[in-house]
C-alpha positions, 0 to 999 in steps of 0.5 A: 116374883122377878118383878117383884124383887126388882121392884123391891130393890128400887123401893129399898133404894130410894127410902135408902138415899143419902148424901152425896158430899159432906158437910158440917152439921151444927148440932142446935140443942135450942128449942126449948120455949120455941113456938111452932111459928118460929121453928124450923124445918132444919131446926127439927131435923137437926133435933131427930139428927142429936137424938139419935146419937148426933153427927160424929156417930153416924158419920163414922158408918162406913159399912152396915149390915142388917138382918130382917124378917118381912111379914106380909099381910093382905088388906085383910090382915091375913099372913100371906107370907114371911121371908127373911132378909139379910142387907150388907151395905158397903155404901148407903146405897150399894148393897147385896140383898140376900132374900130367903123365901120358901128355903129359896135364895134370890139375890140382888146387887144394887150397884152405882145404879143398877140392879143385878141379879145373881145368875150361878156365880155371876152377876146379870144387870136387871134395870136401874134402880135410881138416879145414878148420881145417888152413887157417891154416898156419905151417910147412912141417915137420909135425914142427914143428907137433906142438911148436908146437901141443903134440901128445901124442906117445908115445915108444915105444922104441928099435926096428931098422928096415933094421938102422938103430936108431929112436926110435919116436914115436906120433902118436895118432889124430885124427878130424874130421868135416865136414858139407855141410847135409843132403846129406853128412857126412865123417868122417876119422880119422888117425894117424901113427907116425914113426921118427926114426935114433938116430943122424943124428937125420934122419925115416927112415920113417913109417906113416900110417893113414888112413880117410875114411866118406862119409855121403851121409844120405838119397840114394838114388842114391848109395852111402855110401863107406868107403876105408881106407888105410895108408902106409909112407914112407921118407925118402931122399937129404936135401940142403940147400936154402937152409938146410933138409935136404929128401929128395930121394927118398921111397919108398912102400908103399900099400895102400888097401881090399883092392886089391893093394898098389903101390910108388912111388918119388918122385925129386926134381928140384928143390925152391925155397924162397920162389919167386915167385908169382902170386896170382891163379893160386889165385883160384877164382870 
């Protein structure tokens, strides 16, 4: 179960990146009797980024919190499990996840990089959770970050998702690598596609590939690790919460290594925009 929360957290913290510095997007409302050949991929992007309540409105997010239940289904569609999630970011990509499972707590920290796990009172470092350059974040919206921080994106066309029609967009692939001295080098690679309707302009679906190798060099009491992962989430529900559209239900398939693929179903309870909180609760010794 450990591994599982770990693993979760570093899933949580990818499909959570963001930019790293700000810059200015110009809201482009022109799209009206664009053909598909002379669209953008920015062009689209822009679009999702007004209509979901523009660049002045998700700029002024400074902390967020969310509060979810996960219902997890097996390949066949059978409840395996419901826990209930609480998410309270003080930056785009640190945050305490509080999971309740079975009346029992568990708690993770994802810190300028790092993954704690509450032991007693204290936190207790577990593994990375991504690059640590994602640790200097501006925005909520990962969208944003790609304009912000000029990603390549590949517009790839027009195509029929639920019978609903998408600008396909390709993130390409990114890979980091992060290394502990002598004991440990981990090397992550990712890659996004995302599927904006044509119509509302809102996200509607995204594919995620993720792949994490652990490289424990010269240890021979400890395996070497290879975990390949594919996501498909579909963005559901959107309602307006202090000027930001949000989506109140996410559905995912997830498939990681050969294991048999699971279902979740994310329903959310209530997302606050700038809550107050402590700083002290994201002290680690």
């Amino acid at each position: 179960m450990k591994t599982k929360l770990i693993l979760f957290a570093i899933l949580i913290s990818i499909q959570s990146m963001t930019a790293q510095e700000y810059q200015t997007v110009e809201e482009d409302k022109e799209e009206e009797n664009t053909t598909e050949d002379e669209i953008s991929s920015e062009q689209i992007v822009t679009k999702y980024i007004t209509t979901i309540g523009g660049e002045k409105n998700i700029t002024k997010i400074k902390t967020l919190r969310k509060k979810f239940q996960i219902n997890n289904f097996d390949e066949d569609g059978n409840l395996t499990y419901t826990s209930y999630q609480e998410h309270t970011y003080i930056s785009p990509y640190e945050f305490i996840n509080k999971s309740t499972l079975n009346s029992k707590e568990t708690y993770i920290l994802s810190l300028k990089g790092i993954a704690y796990m509450k032991k007693g009172k204290k936190w207790k470092a577990n593994s990375s959770t991504a690059h640590s350059s994602f640790s200097k974040q501006t925005s909520y919206i990962q969208d944003y970050s790609y304009l912000v921080n000029n990603y390549e994106l590949i517009f790839d066309g027009i195509k029929m998702i639920d019978n609903i029609e998408c600008y396909k967009i390709i993130v390409p692939k990114k890979e980091f690598t992060e290394s502990s001295g002598d004991l440990l080098t981990m090397k992550q690679t990712f890659s996004f596609i995302k599927y904006y309707n044509l119509e509302t302009g809102l996200l509607y679906m995204e594919e995620l590939n993720w792949e994490m190798m652990m490289d424990y060099k010269d240890n021979k009491y400890i395996k070497d690790s290879f975990v390949k992962s594919f996501i498909v989430s579909k963005f559901l529900d959107y309602r307006e919460v202090d000027g930001v559209l949000f989506p109140f239900k996410v559905s995912k398939n997830i498939k990681i290594d050969d294991l048999p693929e699971t279902i979740q179903e994310e329903i959310y309870t209530a997302i606050e925009v700038n809550p107050t909180i402590n700083p002290d609760d994201f002290k680690v010794d």
